[in-house]
N, C-alpha and C positions, 0 to 999 in steps of 0.2 A: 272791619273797622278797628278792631284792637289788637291787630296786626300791625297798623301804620301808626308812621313815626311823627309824633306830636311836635308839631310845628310853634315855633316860637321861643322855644326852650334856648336861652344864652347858655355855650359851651363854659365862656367863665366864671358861670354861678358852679356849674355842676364840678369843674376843679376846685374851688371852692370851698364847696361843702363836704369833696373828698379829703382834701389834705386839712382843712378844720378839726374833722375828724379822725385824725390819724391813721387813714387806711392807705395802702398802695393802690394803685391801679387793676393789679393784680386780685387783693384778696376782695374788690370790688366784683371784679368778674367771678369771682368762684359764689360769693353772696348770691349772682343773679342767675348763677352755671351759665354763662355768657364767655366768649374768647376775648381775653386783655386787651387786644384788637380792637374789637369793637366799642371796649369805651373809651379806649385813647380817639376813636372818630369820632366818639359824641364829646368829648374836651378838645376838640379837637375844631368839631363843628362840619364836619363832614357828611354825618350823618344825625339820628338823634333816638332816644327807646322812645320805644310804644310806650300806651297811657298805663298799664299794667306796670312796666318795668321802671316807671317813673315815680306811681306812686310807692312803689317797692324800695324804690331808692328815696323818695321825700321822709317816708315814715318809717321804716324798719330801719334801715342801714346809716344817713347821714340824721335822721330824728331832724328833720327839717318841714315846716310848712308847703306844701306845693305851691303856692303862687309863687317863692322863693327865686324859683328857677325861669319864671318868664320875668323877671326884672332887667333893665338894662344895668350896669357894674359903672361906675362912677369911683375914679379915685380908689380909695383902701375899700373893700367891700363890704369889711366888717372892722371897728374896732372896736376894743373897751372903751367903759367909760358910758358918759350919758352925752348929752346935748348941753352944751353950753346956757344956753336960757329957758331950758323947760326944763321938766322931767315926766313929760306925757309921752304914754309908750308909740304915739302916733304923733307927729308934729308937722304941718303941713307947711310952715317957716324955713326947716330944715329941709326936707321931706326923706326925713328919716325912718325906717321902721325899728323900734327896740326889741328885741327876742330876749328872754331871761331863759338862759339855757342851763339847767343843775347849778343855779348860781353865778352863770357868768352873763353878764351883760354884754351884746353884743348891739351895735347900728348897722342897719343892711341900708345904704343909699338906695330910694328910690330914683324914679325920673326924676 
């Protein structure tokens, strides 16, 4: 079972949280000892990583929460800034989530 590749995972979260973080493609796969290949098919949506390789990539590599990556991408995925009529790090009006990342605020559009 931690073989198989976890289902639900949106391909434009995981670009995403690659180029937020300023890594290549490339030094992605060397992170996971994986072939460039294969994560251009998970940004790609071809395919997707196992639960191991996902939370390796949520936590270690892009320092991102795992639910992050089963969200549907709406509009800009993230930007600065807060909400316009709140500033609850959870707003169900908006339904934005706020991440404070080493100081940078970011809104990840929910559903």
């Amino acid at each position: 079972m931690k073989s198989e590749a976890v289902l639900g995972i949106k391909p434009e979260i995981l670009r995403w949280a690659r180029t937020t973080v300023g890594m290549s493609i490339s030094e992605v796969a060397d992170s996971l000892k994986r072939k460039p290949e294969e994560i251009e098919a998970w940004e790609a949506g071809h395919s997707a990583p196992t639960y191991p390789q996902l939370e390796k990539l949520a936590y270690q590599i892009y320092k991102r929460p795992l639910a992050v990556f089963f969200r549907t991408a709406r509009g800009n995925h993230a930007t600065a800034g807060n909400s316009e009529h709140c500033r609850k790090p959870t707003c169900k009006h908006c339904q934005e989530i706020l991440i404070c990342k080493s100081g940078v605020r970011m809104l990840i559009k929910l559903l």
